[in-house]
C-alpha positions in Angstrom: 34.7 105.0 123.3 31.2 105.3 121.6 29.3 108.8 120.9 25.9 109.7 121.1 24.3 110.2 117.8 21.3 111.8 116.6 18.3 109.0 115.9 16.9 109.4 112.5 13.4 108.2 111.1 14.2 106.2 107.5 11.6 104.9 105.6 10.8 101.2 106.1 12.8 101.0 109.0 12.1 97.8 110.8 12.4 97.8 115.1 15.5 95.8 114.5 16.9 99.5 113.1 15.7 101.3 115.7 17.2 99.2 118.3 20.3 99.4 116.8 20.2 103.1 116.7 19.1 103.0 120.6 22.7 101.5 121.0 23.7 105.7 120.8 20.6 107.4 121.6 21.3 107.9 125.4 20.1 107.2 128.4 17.5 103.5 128.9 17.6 103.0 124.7 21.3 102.3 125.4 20.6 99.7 128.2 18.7 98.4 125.7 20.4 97.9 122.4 22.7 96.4 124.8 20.1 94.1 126.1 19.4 92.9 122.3 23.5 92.0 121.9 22.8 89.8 124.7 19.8 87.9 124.0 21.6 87.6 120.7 24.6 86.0 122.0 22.5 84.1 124.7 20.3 82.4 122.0 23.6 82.3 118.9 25.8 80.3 121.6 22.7 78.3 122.9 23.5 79.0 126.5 20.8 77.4 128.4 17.8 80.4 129.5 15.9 80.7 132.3 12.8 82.9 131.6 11.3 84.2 134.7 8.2 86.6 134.2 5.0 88.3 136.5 1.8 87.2 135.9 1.0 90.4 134.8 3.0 89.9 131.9 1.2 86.5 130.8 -1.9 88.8 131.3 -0.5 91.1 128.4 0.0 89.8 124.6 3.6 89.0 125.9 2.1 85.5 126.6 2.1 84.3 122.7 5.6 85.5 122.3 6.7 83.4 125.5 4.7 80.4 124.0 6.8 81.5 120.7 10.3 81.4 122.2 9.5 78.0 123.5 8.1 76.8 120.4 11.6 78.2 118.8 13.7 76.0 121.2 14.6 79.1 122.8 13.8 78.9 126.4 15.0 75.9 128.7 12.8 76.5 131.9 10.5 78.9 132.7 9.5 80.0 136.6 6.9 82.4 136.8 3.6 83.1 139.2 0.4 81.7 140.2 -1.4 84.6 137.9 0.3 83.0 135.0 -0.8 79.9 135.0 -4.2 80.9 135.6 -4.4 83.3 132.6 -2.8 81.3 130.2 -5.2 78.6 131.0 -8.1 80.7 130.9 -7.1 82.4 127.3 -6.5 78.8 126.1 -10.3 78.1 126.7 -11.2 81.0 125.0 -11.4 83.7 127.4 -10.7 87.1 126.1 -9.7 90.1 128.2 -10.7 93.5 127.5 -8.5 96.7 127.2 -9.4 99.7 129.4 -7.8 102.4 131.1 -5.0 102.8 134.3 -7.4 105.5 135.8 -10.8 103.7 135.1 -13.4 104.0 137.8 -12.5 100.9 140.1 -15.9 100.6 142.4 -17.8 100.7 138.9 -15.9 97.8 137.9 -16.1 96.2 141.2 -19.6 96.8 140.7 -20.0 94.7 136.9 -17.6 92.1 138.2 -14.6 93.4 136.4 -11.2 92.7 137.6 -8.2 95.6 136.9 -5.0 94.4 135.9 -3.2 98.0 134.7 -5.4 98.6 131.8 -6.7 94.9 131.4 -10.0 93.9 132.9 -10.6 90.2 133.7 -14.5 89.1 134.6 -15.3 87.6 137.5 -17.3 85.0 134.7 -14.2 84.1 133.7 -13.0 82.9 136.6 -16.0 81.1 137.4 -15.2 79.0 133.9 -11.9 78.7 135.3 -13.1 76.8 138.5 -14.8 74.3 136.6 -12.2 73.9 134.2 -9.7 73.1 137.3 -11.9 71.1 139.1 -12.3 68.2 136.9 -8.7 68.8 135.9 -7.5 68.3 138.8 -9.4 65.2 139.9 -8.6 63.9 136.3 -4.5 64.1 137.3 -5.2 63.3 141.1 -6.4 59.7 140.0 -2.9 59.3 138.0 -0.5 60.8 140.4 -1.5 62.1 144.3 2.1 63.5 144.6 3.6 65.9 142.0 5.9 69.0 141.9 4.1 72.1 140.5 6.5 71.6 137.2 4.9 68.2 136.7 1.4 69.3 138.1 2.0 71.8 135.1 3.6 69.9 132.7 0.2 67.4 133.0 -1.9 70.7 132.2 -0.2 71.9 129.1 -0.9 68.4 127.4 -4.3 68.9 127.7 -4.5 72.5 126.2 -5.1 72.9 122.6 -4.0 76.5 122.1 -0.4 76.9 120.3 -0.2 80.2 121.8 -0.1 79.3 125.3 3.3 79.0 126.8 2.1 75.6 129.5 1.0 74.1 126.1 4.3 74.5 124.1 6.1 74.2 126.7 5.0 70.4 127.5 5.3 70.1 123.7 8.6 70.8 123.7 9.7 69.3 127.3 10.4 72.5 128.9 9.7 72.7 132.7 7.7 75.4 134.2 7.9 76.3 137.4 6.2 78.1 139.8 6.8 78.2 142.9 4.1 80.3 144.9 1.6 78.2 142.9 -1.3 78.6 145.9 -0.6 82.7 145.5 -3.7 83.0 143.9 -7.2 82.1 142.3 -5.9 78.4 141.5 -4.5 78.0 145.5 -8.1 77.6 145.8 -8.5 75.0 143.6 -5.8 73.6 145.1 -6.9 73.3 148.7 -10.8 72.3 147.8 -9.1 69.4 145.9 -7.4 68.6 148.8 -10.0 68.1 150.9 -11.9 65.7 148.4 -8.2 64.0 148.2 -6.9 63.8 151.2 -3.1 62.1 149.8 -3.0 65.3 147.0 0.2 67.2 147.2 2.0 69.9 145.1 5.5 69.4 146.1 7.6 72.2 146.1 10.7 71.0 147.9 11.0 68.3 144.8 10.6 71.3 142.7 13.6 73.2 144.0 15.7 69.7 143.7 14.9 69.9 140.1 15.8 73.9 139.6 19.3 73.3 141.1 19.9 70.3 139.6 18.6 71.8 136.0 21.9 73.9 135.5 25.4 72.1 135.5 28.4 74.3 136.6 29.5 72.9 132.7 26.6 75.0 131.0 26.9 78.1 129.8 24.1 79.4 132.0 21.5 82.5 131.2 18.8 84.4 132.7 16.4 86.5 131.7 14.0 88.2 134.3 11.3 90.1 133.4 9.9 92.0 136.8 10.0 90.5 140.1 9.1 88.9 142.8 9.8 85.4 143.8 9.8 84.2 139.8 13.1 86.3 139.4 14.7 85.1 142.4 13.9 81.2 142.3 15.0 81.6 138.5 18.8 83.1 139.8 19.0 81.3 142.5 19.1 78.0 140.0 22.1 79.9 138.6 23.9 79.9 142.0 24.5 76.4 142.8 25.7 75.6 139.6 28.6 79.1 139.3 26.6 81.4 138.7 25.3 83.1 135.1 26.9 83.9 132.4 24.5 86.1 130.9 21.7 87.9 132.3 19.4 90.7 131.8 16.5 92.2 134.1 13.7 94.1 133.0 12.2 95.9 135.7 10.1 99.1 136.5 11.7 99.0 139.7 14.6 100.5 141.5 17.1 99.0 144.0 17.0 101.8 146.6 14.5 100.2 148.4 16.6 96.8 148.5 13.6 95.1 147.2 14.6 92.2 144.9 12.4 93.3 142.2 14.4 96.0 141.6 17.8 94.9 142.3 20.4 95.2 139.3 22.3 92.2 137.8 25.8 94.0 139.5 23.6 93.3 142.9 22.8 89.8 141.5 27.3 89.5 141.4 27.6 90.1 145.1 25.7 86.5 145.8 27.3 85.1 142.9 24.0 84.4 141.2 25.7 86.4 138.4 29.4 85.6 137.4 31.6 88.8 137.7 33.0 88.8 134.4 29.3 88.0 133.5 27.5 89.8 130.1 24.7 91.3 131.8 22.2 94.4 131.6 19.0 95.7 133.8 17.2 97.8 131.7 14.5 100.3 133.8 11.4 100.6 132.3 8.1 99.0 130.7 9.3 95.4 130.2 5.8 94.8 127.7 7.6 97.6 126.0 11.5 97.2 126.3 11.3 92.7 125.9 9.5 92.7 122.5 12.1 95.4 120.9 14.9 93.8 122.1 14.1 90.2 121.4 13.1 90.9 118.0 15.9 93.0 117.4 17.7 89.8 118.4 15.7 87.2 116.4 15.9 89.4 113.2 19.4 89.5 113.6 19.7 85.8 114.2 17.1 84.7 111.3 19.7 86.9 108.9 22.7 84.6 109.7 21.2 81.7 109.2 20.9 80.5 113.2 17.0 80.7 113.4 
């Protein structure tokens, strides 16, 4: 049995150290150091990942580190929300989005056409640039193909991005699908429904979307997930796990708790009862900040994996 010891600053000491000293610290920092061993043995063993994340989170700088884990042959599907995809877009035509503060005053950014996301603002300009971006997008890929699930609706996008830090562009580089399967749940829903009334055979097909999630994961694989917040990202991306045995690994990054029932904050031991989680499963939830507790433990992992020789 391990005992808590006492963290110590040393000079130089990268966030790979300070991981591994969270391993004894108490409380969360345990959850994750133990979160890092995973990713580590996730990404060593090449287990196939599903990365689910909020759009929130693609708002944040986390979305060059997605793009980055792609890029490193690191992810194997993505589901995420209709925020997402907007964002990454937007940043990938040069949009930037400003830094302000959780208790700004909201009807004075109402006021300037500022959006609030936490302590991100988005401007209404932007997403005015965003229409017309999607609108000729759209048509373009309506003329090609009326019919297409959102992974291949997506998969068309990311080819016509030229921004290496967006995750729909490396991830059509590198043949990764991303889904996202409340793709109307938002700004680009609108896009999608004024295309469809200027084409009336257009079609984002979802149920073809969940035929390929199922059918992504083989009960052969050794299957991971990694689910960063909620909502229905983190449950389409375990439910994948389900039909094919379950996961092997898995680990949840949430600001949530489960006594509500809410799914957002259920625990991967929840996950076990629907067999979306294997019982003798290596898994973690770790409570807290995931723009916070993700980057520590992933790099944690990455340094450990560049140092052997497996990155």
């Amino acid at each position: 049995m391990e005992h808590i010891k006492d963290l110590r600053w040393k000079p130089g000491m990268s966030s790979a150290d300070l991981v591994e000293q969270y391993k004894t610290t108490g409380f969360q920092s345990i959850e994750l150091g133990k979160a890092a061993d995973i990713l580590y043995k996730i990404w060593s063993q090449k287990a196939k990942l599903v990365l689910s994340f909020t759009s929130n989170l693609a708002t944040s700088g986390l979305r060059g580190f997605f793009a980055q884990l792609v890029e490193l042959g690191l992810v194997q599907a993505i589901v995420t929300t209709a925020g997402s995809i907007e964002e990454d877009i937007m940043r990938a035509h040069g949009e930037q989005f400003r830094i302000t503060r959780f208790n700004a005053d909201d009807i004075e950014l109402h006021e300037k056409g500022h959006n609030r996301i936490g302590n991100i603002l988005i401007t209404n300009d932007s997403y005015m640039r965003f229409e017309g971006i999607m609108q000729g997008l759209i048509d373009k890929l309506v003329a090609d193909k009326p019919v297409m699930t959102s992974s291949e609706f997506l998969a068309k996008i990311g080819k016509t991005l030229d921004d290496k830090s967006s995750f729909l562009y490396q991830a059509a580089e590198n043949e990764v699908p991303v889904f996202c399967p409340a793709i109307t749940d938002g700004a680009i829903g609108f896009h999608l429904y004024m295309a469809r009334d200027r084409h009336k055979e257009f079609s984002i097909d979802m149920i073809g979307d969940f035929g390929r999630i199922i059918t992504e994961l083989s009960p052969d694989d050794r299957k991971a997930v990694l689910a960063l917040g909620g909502g229905v990202s983190k449950h389409f991306a375990i439910l994948s796990t389900l039909i094919s045995g379950g996961a092997d690994y898995a680990v949840y990054m949430t600001s949530s708790s489960g006594w509500s029932g809410s799914l957002t904050g259920a625990s991967t031991n929840e996950a076990k009862s629907w067999g979306k989680v294997k019982d003798d499963s290596d898994s973690i939830t770790v409570i807290g900040d995931a723009a916070i507790n993700f980057p520590l433990a992933a790099i944690s992992a990455l340094d450990r994996l560049k140092k052997e020789g497996k990155l």
